[in-house]
N, C-alpha and C positions, 0 to 999 in steps of 0.2 A: 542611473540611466538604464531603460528596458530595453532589451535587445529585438531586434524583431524577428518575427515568430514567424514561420510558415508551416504547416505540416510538421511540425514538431522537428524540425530543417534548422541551420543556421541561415540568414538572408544568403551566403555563398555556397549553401548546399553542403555544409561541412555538417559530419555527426555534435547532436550536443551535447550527449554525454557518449565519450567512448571509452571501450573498454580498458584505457589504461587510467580514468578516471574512476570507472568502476574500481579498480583492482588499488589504487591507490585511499580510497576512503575505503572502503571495506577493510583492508589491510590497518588502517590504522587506528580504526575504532575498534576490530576485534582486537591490537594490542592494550589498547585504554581497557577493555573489557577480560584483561586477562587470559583469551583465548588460544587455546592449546592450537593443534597445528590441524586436527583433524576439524574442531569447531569454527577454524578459520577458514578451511575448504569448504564447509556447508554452510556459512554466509554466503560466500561468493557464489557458489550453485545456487542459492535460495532467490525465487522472485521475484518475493512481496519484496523483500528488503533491495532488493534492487531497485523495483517500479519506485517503492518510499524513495528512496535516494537521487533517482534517477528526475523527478517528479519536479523539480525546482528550474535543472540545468531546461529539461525539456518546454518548460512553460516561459522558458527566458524570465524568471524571477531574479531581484536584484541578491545579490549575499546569495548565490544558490551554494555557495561551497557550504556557507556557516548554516544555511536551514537545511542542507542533504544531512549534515553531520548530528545534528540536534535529533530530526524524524527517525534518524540511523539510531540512535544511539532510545529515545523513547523506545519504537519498535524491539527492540533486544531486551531491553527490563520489560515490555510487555510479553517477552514466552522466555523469559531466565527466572529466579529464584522471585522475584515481584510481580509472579503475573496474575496471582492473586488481587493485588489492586487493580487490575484493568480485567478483570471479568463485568461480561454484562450484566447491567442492570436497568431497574424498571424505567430507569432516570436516562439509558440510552435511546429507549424509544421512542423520545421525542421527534426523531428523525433518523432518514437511513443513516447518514453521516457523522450524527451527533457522538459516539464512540472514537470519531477518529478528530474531535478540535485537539486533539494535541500535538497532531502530526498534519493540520489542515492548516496552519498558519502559513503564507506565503507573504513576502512582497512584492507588490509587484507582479506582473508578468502575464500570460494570455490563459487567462480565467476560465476560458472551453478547454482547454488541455488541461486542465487544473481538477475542474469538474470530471472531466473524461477520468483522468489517472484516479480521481478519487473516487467515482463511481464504480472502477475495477475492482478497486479496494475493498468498497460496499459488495457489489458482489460474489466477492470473495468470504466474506464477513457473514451474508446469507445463505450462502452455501453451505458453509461452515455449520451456521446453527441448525439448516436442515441436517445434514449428517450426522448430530450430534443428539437430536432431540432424544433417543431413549438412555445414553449413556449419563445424560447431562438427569436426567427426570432420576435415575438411578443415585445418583451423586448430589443430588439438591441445590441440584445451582442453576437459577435462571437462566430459561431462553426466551426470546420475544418471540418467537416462532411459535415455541409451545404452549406460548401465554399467549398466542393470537395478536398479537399487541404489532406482529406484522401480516399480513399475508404473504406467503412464499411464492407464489405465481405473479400476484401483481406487482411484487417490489421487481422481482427477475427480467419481469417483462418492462419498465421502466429504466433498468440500471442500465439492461442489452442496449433501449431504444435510446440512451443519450450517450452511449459508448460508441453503437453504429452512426451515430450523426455528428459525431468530429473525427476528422481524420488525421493521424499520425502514425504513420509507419512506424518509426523508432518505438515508438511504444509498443507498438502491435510486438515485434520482435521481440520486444523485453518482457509482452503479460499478454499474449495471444489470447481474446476471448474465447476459444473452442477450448483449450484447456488451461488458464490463469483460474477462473472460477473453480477449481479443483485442487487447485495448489493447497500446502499445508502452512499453517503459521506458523512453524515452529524452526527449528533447526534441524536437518536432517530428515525431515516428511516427503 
């Protein structure tokens, strides 16, 4: 059963992910992940891995416990000792998105919030490769930024323009467009 969605609301105006959900999955995926006490403070600060997480309850997706936990737990082998396998490649350009199908699976649920959360994501994701271009050029590791394979204005101006046109507050608090696009992927940035 899909819950109904309004502004990223529960139908009674209750939060749909709150902070003791947050602190309750963060909490217990950093234990599966072996994390000390300071690495388990800069999850809970971090947030991409929150918006990941938060991204299921928010969209009223069915199982959002078991796919926040899944996205939570990919996202962490994507900037821990495996983030080698999840560096881009020529094979992500397919699309803005196409890096994140492994954290894009949902059931269920109101599909504009879905996109919205995911396009923050992407955002985030482009940013990222802009800032990175002479470091990454240094290190030989593709960027579609630098390999033209995106444009940096027109994706930004795209990502902004389906961000601004769904509206959810709860999210906004959790990955504020003036500064989410700036956030770091990692633990501790």
């Amino acid at each position: 059963m899909v819950k109904t969605v309004e502004r990223g609301l529960s139908s009674a105006g209750r939060r749909l992910f709150p902070e003791g959900t947050w602190r309750s999955i963060s909490g217990d995926v950093a234990r599966a992940f072996g994390m000390g006490e300071a690495e388990t403070a800069s999850l809970a600060g971090n947030n991409i891995a929150r918006l990941i997480t938060a991204l299921p309850f928010l969209a009223g997706c069915e199982d959002a416990k078991r796919t926040a936990v899944a996205h939570l737990g990919t996202f962490l082998l994507s900037i821990k000792e495996t983030k080698p396998y999840f560096n881009a490649t020529p094979r992500d350009s397919a699309s803005l998105l196409e890096r994140f199908w492994l954290i894009g699976d949902f059931r269920g649920g109101d599909r504009r919030i879905i996109e919205r959360g995911m396009s923050l994501l992407a955002l985030n994701m482009i940013t990222d490769y802009q800032r990175d271009i002479v470091e990454d050029e240094t290190l030989g590791k593709y960027n579609p930024i630098a390999a033209r394979d995106f444009d940096f204005k027109s994706a930004i101006d795209s990502l902004e323009k389906t961000v601004q046109g769904i509206d959810c507050p709860e999210m906004d608090e959790i990955a504020p467009m003036r500064v989410f696009p700036m956030s770091w992927w990692v633990l501790g940035g």
